[in-house]
C-alpha positions in Angstrom: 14.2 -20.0 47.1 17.2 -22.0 48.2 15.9 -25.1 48.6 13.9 -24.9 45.5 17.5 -24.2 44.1 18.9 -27.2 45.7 15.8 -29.7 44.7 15.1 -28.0 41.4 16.9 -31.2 38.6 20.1 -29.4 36.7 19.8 -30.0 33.2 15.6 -29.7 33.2 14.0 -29.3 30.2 12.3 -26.3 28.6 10.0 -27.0 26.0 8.3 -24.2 23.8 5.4 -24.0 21.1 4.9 -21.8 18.4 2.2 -21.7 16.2 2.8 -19.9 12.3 0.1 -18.7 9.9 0.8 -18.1 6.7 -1.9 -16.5 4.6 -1.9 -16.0 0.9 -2.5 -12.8 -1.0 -1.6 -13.3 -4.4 -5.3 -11.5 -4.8 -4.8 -8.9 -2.5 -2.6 -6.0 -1.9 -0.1 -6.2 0.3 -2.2 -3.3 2.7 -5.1 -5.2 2.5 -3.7 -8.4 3.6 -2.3 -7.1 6.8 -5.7 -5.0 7.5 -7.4 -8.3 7.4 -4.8 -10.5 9.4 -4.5 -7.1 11.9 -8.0 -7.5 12.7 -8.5 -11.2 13.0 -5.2 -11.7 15.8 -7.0 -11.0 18.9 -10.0 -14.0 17.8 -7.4 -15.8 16.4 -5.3 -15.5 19.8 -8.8 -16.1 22.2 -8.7 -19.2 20.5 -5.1 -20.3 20.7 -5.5 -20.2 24.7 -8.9 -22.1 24.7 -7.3 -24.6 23.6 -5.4 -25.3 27.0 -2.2 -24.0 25.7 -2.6 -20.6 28.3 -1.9 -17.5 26.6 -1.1 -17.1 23.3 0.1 -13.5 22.0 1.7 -12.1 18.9 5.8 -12.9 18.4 7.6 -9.8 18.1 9.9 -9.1 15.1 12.9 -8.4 17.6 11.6 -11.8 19.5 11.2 -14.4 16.2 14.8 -12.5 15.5 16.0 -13.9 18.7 14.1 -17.2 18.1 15.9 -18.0 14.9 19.8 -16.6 16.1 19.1 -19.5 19.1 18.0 -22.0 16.7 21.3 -21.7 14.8 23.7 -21.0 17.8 22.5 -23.4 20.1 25.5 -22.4 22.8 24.2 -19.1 23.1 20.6 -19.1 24.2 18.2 -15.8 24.7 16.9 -15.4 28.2 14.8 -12.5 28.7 15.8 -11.5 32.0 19.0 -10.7 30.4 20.2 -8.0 27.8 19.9 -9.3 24.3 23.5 -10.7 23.0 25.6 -9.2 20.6 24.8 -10.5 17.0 27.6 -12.3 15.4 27.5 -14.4 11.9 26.8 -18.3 11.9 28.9 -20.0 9.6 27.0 -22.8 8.1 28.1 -26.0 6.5 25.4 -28.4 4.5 26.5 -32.1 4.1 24.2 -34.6 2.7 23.1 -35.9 6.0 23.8 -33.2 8.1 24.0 -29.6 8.6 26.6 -27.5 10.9 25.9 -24.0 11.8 27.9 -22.1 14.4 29.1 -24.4 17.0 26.7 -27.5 16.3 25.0 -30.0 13.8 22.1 -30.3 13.2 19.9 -33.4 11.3 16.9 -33.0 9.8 13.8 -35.5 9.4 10.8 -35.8 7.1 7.7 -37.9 7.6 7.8 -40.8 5.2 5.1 -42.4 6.1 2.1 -41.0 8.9 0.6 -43.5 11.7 -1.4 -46.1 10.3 -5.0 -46.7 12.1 -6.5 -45.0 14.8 -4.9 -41.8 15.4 -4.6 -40.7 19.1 -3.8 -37.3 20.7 -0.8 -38.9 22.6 0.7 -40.5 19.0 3.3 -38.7 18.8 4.6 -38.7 22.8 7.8 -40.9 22.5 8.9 -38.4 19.7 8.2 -35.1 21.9 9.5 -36.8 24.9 13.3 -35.4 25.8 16.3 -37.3 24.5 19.2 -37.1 26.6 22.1 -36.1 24.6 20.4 -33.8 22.7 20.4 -30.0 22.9 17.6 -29.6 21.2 15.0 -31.0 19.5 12.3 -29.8 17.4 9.0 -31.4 15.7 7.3 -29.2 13.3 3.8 -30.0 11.9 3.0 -28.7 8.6 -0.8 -28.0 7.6 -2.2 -26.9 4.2 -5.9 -26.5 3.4 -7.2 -27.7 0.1 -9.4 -25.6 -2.1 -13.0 -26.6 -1.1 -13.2 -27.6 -5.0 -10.2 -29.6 -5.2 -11.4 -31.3 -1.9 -14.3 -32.7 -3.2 -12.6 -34.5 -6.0 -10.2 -35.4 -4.2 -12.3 -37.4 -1.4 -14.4 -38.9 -4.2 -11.5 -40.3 -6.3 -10.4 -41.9 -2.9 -13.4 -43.6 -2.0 -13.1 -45.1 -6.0 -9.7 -46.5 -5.8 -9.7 -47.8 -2.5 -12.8 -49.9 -3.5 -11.5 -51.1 -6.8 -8.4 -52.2 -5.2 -10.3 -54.6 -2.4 -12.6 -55.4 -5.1 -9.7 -57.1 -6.9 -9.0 -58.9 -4.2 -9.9 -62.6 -3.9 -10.8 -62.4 -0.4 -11.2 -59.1 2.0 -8.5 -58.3 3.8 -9.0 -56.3 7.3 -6.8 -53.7 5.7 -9.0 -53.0 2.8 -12.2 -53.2 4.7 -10.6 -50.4 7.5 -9.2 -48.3 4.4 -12.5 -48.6 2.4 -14.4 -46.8 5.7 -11.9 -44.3 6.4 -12.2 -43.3 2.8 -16.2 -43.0 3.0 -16.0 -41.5 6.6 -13.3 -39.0 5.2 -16.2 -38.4 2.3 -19.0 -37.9 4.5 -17.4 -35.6 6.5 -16.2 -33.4 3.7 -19.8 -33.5 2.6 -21.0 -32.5 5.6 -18.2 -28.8 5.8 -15.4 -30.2 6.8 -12.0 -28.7 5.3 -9.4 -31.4 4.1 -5.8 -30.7 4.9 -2.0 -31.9 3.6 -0.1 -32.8 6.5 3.9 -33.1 6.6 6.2 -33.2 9.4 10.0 -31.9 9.9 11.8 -33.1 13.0 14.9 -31.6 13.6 17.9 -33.0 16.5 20.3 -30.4 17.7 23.6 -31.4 19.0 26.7 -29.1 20.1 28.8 -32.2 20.3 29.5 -33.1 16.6 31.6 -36.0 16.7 30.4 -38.7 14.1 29.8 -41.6 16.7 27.6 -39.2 19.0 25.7 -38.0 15.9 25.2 -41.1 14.8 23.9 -42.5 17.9 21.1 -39.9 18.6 20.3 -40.0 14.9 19.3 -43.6 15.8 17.5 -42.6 19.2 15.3 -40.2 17.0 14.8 -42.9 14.2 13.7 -45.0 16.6 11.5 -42.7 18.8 9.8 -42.1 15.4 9.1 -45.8 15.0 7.6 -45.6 18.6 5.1 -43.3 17.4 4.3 -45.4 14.6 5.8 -42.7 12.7 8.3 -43.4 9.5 11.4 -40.6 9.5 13.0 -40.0 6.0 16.0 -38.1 6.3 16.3 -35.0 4.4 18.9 -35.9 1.6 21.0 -32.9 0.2 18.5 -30.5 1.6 19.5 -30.3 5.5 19.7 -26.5 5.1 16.1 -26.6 3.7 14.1 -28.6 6.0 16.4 -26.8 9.0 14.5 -23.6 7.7 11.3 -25.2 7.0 11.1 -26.3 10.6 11.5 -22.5 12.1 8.9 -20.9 12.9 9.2 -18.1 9.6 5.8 -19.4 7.4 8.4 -20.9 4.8 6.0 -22.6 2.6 8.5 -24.5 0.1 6.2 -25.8 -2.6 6.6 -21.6 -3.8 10.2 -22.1 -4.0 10.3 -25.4 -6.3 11.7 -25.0 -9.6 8.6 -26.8 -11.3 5.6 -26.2 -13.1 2.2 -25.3 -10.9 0.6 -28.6 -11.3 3.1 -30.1 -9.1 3.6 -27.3 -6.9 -0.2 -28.0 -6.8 -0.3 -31.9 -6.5 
C-alpha cells in the first residue's frame, strides 16, 4: 500500500457518469407513474451494465443531494468513506458569461452546431479528455424522443427539402449528394421501427480560481477542445444559471419552463 501511495500520480482524475430519465405523466397519476417506473428499474438497470459501463444502480435522494451540493461547491467534495459535511448555503452570482457559486465559476456551453459526417463512438474524446486547470468539467447529453407520428413527418419533409435544394443546384455538390442519403437512410430506418430523437448538449468548466485571465484561458481550451471534436460550442448568454442546472443530473427538461406557446415548446 505504500508504494502504490508513492507511484499512484497526485492530482489523478476521477471521472463519473450518470444517466437521468425523465418520464412524462401528464396522463397518469402521480401513483401510477411511479408503479410503472418502480417496476421497470431493475430491466432498466440489467441494461445500463450490459452496456460495458459495470454496475449501474439507483441514485439515492440523500446521494443526488450530495451530487448537486458538490457540483456547486466544488472545494468541498463528498467522499463516502467519510461522514457527510455540514450543509451550508452557496451564494450564487449569474453574469452574462459566467456564473459564481460558492467559492468558484463556472461557464456554461451549448452545442451550436453537432459533428458533421460520419459520426464515431470516439467523436467526442478531446472534449471528455481532462483539462488541466480545470476542477471540473462536465458534458451532458440531452435526448428526447419524438412522437412516432410526428417522426414520420418529420423524416419525410427532410428527405423533400434536402432534394429540392440539390436539385436547384447547377451541378451536384458532394455535400448534397451525402445529405440527400443520410436523409433517405434516416427515412428507411424510421420506416423500418426506429425511434427519432432531439439531441442537445451542455458542457460545463469548473474552476475555483476565478481570476478573469485564468477563466478566460480555459474558456478557450474548452472552445477549442469542442472544435477538436468537430463540435461547435455556443456559450450560454444570460442563462449561465440555467444551462448550469440543465447539465445536473435532476431530469430538468427546460422546454416545460419556457414562457411560450406549445407549438414552440413543441418545435
Amino acid at each position: 500500500m505504500k508504494e502504490i501511495g508513492d507511484l499512484f500520480p497526485v492530482g489523478a482524475v476521477i471521472r463519473r457518469y450518470w444517466i437521468t430519465l425523465t418520464w412524462n405523466q401528464k396522463h397518469r397519476s402521480l401513483d401510477d407513474s411511479i408503479s410503472d417506473i418502480d417496476a421497470l428499474l431493475p430491466e432498466l438497470s440489467k441494461t445500463l451494465s450490459e452496456t460495458g459501463a459495470g454496475e449501474a444502480s439507483p441514485v439515492s435522494k440523500l446521494d443526488l443531494c450530495e451530487i448537486v451540493r458538490e457540483a456547486f461547491n466544488p472545494n468541498e467534495p463528498y467522499r463516502p468513506e467519510t461522514s457527510r459535511p455540514d450543509h451550508s448555503d452557496s451564494v450564487t452570482i449569474e453574469e452574462k458569461d459566467r456564473y459564481f457559486h460558492g467559492h468558484a465559476v463556472s461557464v456554461s456551453w451549448v452545442m451550436g452546431k453537432p459533428p458533421k459526417g460520419a459520426v464515431t463512438s470516439k467523436v467526442l474524446n478531446s472534449l471528455l479528455q481532462h483539462q488541466p486547470g480545470l476542477d471540473r468539467k462536465r458534458v451532458t447529453l440531452l435526448y428526447r424522443p419524438y412522437s412516432a407520428a410526428a417522426a414520420v413527418s418529420i423524416v419525410d419533409s427532410e428527405v423533400l427539402n434536402t432534394k429540392l435544394m440539390a436539385g436547384q443546384q447547377r451541378t451536384t455538390t458532394a455535400s448534397a449528394a451525402l445529405k440527400v442519403a443520410v436523409a433517405e437512410k434516416t427515412a428507411a430506418e424510421q420506416a423500418q421501427g426506429a425511434g427519432l430523437i432531439r439531441v442537445a448538449m451542455i458542457v460545463t468548466a469548473t474552476s475555483c480560481d476565478s481570476s478573469p485571465a485564468l477563466v478566460k484561458k480555459l474558456c478557450s481550451q474548452v472552445e477549442q477542445a469542442g472544435l477538436s471534436s468537430r463540435t461547435t460550442l455556443r456559450k450560454a448568454s444570460k442563462t449561465q444559471a440555467n444551462t448550469f442546472l440543465a447539465g445536473l443530473p435532476l431530469g430538468v427538461v427546460l422546454q416545460s419552463h419556457k414562457l411560450t406557446n406549445k407549438w414552440f415548446n413543441d418545435a
